[in-house]
C-alpha positions as CSV (number, residue, x, y, z in Angstrom):
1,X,95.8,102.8,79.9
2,X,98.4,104.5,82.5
3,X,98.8,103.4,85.8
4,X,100.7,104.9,88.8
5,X,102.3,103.5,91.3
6,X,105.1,103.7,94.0
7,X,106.8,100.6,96.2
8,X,102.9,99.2,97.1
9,X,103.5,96.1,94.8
10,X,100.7,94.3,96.5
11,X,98.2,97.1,96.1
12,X,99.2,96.7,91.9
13,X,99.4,93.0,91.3
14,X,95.2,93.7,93.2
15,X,94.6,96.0,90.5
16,X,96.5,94.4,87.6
17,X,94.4,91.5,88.5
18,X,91.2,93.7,87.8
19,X,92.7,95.0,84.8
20,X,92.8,91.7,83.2
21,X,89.0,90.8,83.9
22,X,88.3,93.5,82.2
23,X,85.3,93.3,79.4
24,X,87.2,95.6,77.1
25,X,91.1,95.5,76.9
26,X,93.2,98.7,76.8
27,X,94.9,98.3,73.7
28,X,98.2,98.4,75.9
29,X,99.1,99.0,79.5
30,X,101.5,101.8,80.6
31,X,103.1,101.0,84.4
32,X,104.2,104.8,85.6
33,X,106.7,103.8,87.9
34,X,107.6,106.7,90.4
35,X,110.9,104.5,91.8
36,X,109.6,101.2,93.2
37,X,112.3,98.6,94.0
38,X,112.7,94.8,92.6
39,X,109.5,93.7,94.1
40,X,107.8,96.0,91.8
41,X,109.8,95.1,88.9
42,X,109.2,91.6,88.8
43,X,105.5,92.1,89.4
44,X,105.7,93.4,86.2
45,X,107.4,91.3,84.6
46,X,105.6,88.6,85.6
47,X,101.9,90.1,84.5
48,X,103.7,90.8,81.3
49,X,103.3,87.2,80.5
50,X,99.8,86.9,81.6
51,X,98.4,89.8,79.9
52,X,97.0,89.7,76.5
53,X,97.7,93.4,75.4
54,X,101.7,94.9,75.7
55,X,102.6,96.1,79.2
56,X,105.1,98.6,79.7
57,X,107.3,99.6,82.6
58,X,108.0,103.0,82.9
59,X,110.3,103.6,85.8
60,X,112.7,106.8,86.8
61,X,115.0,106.2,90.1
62,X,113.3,107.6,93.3
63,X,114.4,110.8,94.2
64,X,111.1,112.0,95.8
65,X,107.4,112.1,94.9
66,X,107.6,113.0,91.3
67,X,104.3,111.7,90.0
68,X,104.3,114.3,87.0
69,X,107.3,113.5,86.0
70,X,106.6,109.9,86.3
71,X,103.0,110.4,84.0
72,X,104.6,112.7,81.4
73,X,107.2,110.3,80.6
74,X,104.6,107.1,80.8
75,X,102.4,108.8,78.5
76,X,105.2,110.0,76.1
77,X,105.5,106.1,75.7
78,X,101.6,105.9,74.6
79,X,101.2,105.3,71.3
80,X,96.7,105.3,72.0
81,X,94.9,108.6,71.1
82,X,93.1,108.3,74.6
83,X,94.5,107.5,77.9
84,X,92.2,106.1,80.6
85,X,94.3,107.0,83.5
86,X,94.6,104.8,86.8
87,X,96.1,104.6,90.1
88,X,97.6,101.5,91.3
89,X,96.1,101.3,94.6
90,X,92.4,100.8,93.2
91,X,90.4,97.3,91.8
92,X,88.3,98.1,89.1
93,X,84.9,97.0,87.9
94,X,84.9,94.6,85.1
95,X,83.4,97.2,82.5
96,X,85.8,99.9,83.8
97,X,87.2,100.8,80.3
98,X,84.6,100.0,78.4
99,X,82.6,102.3,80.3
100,X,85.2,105.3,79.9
101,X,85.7,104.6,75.9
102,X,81.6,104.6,76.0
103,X,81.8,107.9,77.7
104,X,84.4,109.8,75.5
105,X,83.5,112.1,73.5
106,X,85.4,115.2,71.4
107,X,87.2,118.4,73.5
108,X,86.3,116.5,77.2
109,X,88.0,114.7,79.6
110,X,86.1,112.2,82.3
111,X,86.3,112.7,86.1
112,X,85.1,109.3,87.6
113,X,84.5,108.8,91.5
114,X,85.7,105.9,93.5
115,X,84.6,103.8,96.3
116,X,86.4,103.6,99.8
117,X,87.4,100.6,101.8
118,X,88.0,100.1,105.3
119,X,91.3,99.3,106.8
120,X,89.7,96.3,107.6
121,X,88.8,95.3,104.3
122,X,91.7,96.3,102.3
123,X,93.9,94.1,104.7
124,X,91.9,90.9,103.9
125,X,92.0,91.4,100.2
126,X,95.7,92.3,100.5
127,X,96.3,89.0,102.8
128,X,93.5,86.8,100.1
129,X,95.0,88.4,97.1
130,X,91.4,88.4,96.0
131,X,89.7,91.2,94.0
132,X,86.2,90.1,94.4
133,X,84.4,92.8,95.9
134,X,81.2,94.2,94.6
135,X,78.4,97.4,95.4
136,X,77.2,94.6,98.6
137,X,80.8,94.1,99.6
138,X,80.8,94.9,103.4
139,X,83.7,97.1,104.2
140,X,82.9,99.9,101.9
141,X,82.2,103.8,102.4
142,X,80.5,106.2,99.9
143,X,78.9,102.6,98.3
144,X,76.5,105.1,95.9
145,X,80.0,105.1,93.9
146,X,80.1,101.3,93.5
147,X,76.5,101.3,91.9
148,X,76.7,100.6,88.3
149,X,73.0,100.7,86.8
150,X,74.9,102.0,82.9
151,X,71.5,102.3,81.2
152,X,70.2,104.8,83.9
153,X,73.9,106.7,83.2
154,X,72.5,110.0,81.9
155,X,71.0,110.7,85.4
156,X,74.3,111.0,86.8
157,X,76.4,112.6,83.9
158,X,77.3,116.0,83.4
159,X,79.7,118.7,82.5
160,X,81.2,121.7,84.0
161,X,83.3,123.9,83.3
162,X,85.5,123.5,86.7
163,X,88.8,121.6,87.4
164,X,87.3,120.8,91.4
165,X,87.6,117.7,92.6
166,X,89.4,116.1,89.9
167,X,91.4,113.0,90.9
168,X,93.8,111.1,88.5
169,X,93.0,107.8,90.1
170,X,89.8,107.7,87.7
171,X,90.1,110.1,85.0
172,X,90.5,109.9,81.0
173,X,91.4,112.1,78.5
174,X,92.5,112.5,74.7
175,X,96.1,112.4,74.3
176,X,96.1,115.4,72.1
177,X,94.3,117.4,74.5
178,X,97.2,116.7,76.9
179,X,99.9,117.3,74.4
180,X,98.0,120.6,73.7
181,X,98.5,121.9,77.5
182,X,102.2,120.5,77.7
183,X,100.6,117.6,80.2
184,X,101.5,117.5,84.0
185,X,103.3,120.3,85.7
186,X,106.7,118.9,86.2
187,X,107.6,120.9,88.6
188,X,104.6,120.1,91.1
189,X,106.8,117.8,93.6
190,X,104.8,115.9,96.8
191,X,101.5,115.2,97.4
192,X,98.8,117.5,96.3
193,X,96.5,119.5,93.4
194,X,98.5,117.6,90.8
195,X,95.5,116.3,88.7
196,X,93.0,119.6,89.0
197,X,95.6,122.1,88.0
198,X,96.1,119.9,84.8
199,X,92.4,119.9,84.8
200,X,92.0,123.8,85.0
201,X,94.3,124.2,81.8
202,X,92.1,121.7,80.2
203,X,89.6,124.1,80.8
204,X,91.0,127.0,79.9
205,X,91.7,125.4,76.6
206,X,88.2,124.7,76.2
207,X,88.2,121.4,77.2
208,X,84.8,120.3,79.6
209,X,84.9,118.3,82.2
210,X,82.5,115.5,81.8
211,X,81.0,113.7,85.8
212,X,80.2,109.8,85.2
213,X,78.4,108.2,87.3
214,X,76.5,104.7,87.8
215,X,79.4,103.3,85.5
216,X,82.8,103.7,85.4
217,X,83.4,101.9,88.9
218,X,86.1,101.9,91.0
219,X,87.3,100.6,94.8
220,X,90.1,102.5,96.4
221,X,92.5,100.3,98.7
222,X,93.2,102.0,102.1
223,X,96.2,103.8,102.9
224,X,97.6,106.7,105.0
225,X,97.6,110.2,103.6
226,X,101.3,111.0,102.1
227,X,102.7,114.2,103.5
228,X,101.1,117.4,102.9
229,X,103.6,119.7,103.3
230,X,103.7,121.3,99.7
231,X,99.7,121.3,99.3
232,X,99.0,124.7,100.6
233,X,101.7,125.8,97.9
234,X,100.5,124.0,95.1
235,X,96.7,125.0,96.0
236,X,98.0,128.4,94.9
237,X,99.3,127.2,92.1
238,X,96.2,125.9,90.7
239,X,94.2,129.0,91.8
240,X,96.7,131.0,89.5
241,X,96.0,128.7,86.7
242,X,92.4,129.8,87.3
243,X,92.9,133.7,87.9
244,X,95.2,134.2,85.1
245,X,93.7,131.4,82.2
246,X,97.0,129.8,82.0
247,X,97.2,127.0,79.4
248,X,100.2,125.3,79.1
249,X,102.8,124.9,81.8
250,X,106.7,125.5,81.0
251,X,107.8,122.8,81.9
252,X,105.7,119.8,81.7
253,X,104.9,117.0,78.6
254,X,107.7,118.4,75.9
255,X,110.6,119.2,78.2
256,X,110.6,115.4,79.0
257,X,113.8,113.8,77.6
């Protein structure tokens, strides 16, 4: 499991917390750290104790948003043939994992959805420290995707062969899938199209993208949008993937010292 974050150490001790309830452990837990200060650190350090599967740190000085950068190396350090990919700023349901490892399946990748919560409601779990929250939990928008009926799955499931609306807080892939499309564009700096232009290579290598729904449940903390100024550019970007079938970037998993 990889999980992103960037100076909200409250948001991640919320979701580290969720983590741990979890009905099936990752086999380790990969922190990609995109420059958070001490507070950060020693969150780590002190869930490293608690948890009963490894937890690493992976952590590059902030110079920027550089959250390719920040997952190439964090996956580098992966030594599990398939990554269930996280944000730090989400709780998860307690069959999270177990749901995306139930899902995989050869030459796809998952694309889960998330819940929203309020402003409101993310301050009182923030100030409680509490992670108990639930498809009833007042405070919540788009609550459909905080229904988890996993025998009625299949209703919900499907592939397509599109990199649209892909979002890395809730996503899972095989490792040497990634490794085959040279992973995240490195140079994709600021907020913005990161996750579906690594999704369109995965298509264009042939790799589906698989929709879950009714499982694989997720809440997403509020917080303002980060700055938008490279989006328009990096759109582009991902429609040229498209247009021109490109497959691997040049400079992305393997140009990672």
């Amino acid at each position: 499991m990889v999980i992103s974050t960037y100076n909200w150490p409250a948001a991640l001790e919320l979701c580290l917390k969720s983590v741990l309830l979890q009905t099936k452990m990752p086999n380790e837990i990969i922190i990609a750290d995109d420059g958070s200060g001490d507070e950060t650190r020693q969150l780590v350090n002190d869930y490293k104790k608690l948890s009963p599967v490894p937890i690493l740190h992976v952590w590059h000085t902030d110079e920027g948003f550089q959250k390719t950068i920040i997952l190439n190396k964090a996956i580098k350090q992966s030594t599990a043939p398939y990554i269930v990919q996280i944000d730090g700023d989400v709780i998860l349901e307690k069959h999270f994992i177990a749901d995306h490892l139930r899902s995989a399946q050869p030459k796809a990748f998952i694309r889960g959805t998330r819940a929203m919560l309020t402003p409101q409601k993310t301050q009182e779990l923030l100030n409680n420290k509490s992670i108990n929250i639930s498809v009833f939990t007042a405070g919540l928008k788009h609550r459909n995707n905080a229904l988890r009926l996993y025998a009625l799955r299949f209703l919900g499931a499907r592939t397509k062969m599109s990199s649209n609306s892909v979002r890395g807080s809730n996503m899972s892939f095989w490792k040497e899938d990634f490794i085959n499309i040279n992973g995240y564009d490195n140079s994709i700096k600021g907020w913005g199209h990161e996750d579906e232009e690594l999704a369109a290579r995965f298509i264009n290598i042939g790799v589906i993208k698989k929709i879950v729904k009714l499982c694989a449940v997720q809440y997403h903390l509020y917080h303002p949008v980060s700055g938008k100024s490279n989006e328009p550019k990096q759109r582009e970007l991902v429609e040229q993937v498209k247009h021109d079938k490109i497959k691997q970037t040049p400079n992305g998993y393997r140009q990672i010292i």
